[in-house]
C-alpha positions in Angstrom: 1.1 -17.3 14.1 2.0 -18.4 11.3 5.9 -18.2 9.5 4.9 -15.4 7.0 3.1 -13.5 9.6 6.3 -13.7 11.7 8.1 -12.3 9.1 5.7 -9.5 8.1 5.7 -9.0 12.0 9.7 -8.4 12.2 9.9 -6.4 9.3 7.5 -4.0 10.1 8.0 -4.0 13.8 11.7 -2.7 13.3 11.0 -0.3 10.7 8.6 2.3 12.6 11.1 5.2 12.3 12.0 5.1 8.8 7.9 4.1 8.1 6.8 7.7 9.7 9.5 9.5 8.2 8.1 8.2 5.1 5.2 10.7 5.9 7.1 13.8 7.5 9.7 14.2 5.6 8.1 16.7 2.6 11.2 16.9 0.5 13.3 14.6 -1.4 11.0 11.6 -1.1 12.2 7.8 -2.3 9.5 6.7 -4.6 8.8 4.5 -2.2 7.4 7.3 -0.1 6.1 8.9 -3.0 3.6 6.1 -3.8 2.3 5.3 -0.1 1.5 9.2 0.1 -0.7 9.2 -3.2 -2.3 5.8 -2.0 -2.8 7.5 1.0 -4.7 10.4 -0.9 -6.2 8.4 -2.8 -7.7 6.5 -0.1 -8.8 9.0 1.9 -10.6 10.7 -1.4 -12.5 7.3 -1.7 -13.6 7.3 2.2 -14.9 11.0 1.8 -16.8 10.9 -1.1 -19.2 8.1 0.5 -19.0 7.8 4.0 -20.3 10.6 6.4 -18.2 12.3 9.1 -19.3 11.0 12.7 -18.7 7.1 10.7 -16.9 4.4 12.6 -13.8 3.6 10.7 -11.3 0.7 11.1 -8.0 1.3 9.6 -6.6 -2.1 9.5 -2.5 -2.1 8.8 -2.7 1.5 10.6 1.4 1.1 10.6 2.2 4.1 12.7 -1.1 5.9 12.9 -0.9 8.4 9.7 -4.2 7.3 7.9 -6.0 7.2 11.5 -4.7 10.5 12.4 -5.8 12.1 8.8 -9.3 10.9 9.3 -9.5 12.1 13.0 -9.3 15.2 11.7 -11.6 14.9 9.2 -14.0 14.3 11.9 -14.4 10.9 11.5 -14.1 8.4 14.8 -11.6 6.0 13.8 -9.9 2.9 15.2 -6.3 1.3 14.0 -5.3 -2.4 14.3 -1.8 -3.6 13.3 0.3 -6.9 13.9 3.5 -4.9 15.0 3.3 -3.6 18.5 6.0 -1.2 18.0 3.7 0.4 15.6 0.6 0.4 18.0 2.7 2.2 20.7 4.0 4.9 18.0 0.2 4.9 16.9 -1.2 5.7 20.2 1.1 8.5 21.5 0.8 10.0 18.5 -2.8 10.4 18.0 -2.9 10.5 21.9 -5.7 7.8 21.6 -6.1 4.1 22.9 -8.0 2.8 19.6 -5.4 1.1 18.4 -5.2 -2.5 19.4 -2.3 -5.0 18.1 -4.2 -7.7 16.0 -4.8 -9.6 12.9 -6.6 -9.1 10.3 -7.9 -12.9 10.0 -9.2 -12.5 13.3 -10.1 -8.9 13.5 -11.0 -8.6 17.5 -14.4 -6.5 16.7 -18.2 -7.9 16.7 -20.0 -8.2 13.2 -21.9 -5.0 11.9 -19.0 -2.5 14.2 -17.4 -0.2 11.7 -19.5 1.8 8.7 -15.9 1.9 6.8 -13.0 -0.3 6.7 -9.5 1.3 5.5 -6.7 -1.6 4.4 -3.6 -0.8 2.7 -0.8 -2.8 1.8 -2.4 -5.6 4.4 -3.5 -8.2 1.8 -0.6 -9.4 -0.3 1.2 -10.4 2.6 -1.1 -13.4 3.2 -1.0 -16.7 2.3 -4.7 -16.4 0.6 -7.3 -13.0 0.6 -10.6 -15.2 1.5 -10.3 -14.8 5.1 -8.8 -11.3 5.8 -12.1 -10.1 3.0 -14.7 -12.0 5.3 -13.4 -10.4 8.6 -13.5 -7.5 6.7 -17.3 -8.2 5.1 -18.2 -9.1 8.6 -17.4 -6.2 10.8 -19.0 -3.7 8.5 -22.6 -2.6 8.7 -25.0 -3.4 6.4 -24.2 -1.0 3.3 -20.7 -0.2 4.8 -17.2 0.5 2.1 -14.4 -0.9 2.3 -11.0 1.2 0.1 -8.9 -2.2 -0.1 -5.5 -2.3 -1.8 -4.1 -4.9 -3.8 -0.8 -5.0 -6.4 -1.4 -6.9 -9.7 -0.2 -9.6 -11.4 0.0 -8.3 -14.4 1.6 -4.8 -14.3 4.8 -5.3 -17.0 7.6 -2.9 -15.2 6.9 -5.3 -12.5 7.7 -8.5 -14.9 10.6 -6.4 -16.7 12.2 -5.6 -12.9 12.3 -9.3 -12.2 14.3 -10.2 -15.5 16.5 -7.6 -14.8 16.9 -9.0 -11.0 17.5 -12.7 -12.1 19.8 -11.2 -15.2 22.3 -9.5 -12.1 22.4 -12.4 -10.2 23.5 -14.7 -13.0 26.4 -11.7 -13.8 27.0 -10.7 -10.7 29.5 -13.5 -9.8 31.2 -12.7 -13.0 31.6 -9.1 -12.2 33.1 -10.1 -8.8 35.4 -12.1 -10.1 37.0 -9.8 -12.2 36.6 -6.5 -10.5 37.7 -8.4 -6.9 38.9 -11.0 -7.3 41.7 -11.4 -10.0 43.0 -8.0 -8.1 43.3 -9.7 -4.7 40.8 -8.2 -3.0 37.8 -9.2 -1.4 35.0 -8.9 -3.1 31.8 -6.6 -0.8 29.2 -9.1 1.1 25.8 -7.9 0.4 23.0 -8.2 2.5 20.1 -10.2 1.2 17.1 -8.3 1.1 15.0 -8.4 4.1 11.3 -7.3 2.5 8.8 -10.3 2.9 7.2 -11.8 -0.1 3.8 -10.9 -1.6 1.4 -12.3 -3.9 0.0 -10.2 -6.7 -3.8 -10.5 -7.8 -5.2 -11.2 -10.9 -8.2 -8.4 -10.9 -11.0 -10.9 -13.0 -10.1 -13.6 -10.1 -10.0 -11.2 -7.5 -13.7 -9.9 -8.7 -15.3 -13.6 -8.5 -13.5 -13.9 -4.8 -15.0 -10.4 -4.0 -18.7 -11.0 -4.8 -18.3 -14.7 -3.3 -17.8 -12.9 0.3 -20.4 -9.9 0.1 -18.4 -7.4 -1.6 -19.2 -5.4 -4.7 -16.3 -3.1 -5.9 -17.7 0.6 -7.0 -14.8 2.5 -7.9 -11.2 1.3 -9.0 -8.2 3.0 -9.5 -4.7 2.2 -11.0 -1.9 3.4 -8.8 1.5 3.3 -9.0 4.4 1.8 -11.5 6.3 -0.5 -8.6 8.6 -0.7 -6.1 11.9 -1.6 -7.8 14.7 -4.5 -6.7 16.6 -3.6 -10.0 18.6 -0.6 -10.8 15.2 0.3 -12.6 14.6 1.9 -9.7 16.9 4.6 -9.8 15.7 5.1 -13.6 11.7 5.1 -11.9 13.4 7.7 -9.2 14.7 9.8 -11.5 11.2 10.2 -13.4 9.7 10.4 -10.4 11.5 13.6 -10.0 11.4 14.8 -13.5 7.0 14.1 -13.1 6.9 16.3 -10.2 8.9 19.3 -11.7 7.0 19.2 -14.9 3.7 18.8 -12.3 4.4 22.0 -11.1 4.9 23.9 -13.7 1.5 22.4 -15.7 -0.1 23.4 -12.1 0.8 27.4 -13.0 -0.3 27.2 -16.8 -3.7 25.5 -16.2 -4.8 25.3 -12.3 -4.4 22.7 -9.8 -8.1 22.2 -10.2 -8.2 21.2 -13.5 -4.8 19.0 -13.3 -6.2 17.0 -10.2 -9.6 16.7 -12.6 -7.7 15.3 -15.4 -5.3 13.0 -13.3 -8.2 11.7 -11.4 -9.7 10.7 -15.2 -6.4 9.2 -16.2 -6.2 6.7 -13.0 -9.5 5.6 -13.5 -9.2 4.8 -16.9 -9.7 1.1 -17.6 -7.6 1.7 -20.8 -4.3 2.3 -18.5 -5.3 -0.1 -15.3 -3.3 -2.8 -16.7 -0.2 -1.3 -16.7 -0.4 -0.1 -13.0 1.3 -1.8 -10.1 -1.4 -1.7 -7.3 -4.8 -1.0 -7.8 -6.8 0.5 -4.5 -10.3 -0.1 -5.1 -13.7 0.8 -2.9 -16.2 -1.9 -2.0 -19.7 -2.0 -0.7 -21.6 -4.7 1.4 -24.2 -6.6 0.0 -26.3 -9.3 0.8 
């Protein structure tokens, strides 16, 4: 295995309680949360609109078994694969079901033509390169099958404004010791380096080219997201967060959650507005 995986392996292997609360806990979400639930919804809207209940479905990065258990219930009959065993062992006594295997996803341990739908969210940018994990992925589908695949982009600009704001602190950040600590006799706080692996970002023309090279024909695409945050941006994206819900529900009274989850589903597939999103989920077909 190789260093990265390792990592990725670690990290998510000792974050299985605060990764399901992520799900449970219905109030006072991180944005963090907030944007793996609407993936997650938006996901699962992508899988029912095409694929038939009764399907085979591979949810690879199952994590602790949320996405699998959703489309259990949706009748579908569903397999997860992860490469953290302490998420496998959450996944299977919670759905109380052994079809979930710990594994990886450039060597996904199922035969060619298996699965009529592969699920795979927040998988990809922790590899060193997308070719192989989108081959396995092309190869255990049957002919026709849809994959909903996740990527973030390259390109989104809170991303590139977060980063100058990151490298910004840790040039002043010395300076700010030494006065507020330092000078006074005191010792200045240690602070822990941040443990979150590193991820690569896609370019989406670049990402098409590699998609059609390995069988794979995108057929719906949605922005999602503005970022998770290093920065104290994030507390700025929080609190908007919080202010976007609030004003969500009260535009749901005046005109109708139908009509709101109409026009929002307009607004994140608008090419106009993919550019500036974080993460784009996006649902490919097979072909030959």
């Amino acid at each position: 295995m190789t260093s990265s995986k390792q990592q990725v392996k670690n990290l998510f292997g000792g974050r299985v309680t605060a990764w399901a609360a992520f799900y449970s806990n219905r109030e006072a979400r991180t944005l963090e949360a907030r944007n793996l639930i609407s993936r997650q919804r938006f996901a699962l809207e992508m899988v029912e609109a095409v694929v038939p209940r009764a399907s085979k479905v591979l949810d690879v990065g199952c994590g602790t078994g949320e996405m699998v258990g959703k489309l259990m219930r949706r009748e579908y009959e569903v397999w997860g694969l992860d490469i953290a065993e302490p998420m496998i062992r959450y996944a299977r006594d919670r759905c109380a079901s052994d079809r979930f295997e710990v594994g990886d996803i450039e060597h996904i341990p199922f035969a060619d033509n298996t699965f009529d739908a592969v699920v795979c969210l927040g998988v990809i940018e922790y590899l060193d390169t997308d070719e192989h994990a989108l081959r396995e992925i092309r190869r255990v589908l049957k002919p026709g099958g849809r994959a909903v695949v996740s990527t973030p982009s390259a390109i989104c600009p809170l991303h590139h404004l977060d980063r100058v704001v990151v490298v910004l602190m840790a040039v002043v950040r010395p300076v700010y010791d030494l006065v507020k600590y330092r000078l006074r006799g005191r010792r200045a706080p240690v602070r822990q380096a941040s443990r979150a692996a590193g991820i690569r970002r896609c370019y989406r023309r670049r990402w098409l080219r590699l998609l059609r090279s390995v069988g794979l024909e995108p057929e719906e695409w949605i922005r999602h997201g503005w970022g998770w945050y290093e920065s104290w941006l994030g507390l700025l994206a929080q609190s908007l967060s919080r202010t976007g819900e609030l004003l969500r529900g009260r535009l749901e009274r005046f005109f109708g959650r139908a009509s709101l989850c109409r026009a929002s589903g307009r607004f994140v597939r608008s090419r106009a507005f993919n550019w500036l999103a974080a993460e784009h989920v996006v649902r490919l077909r097979v072909v030959k």
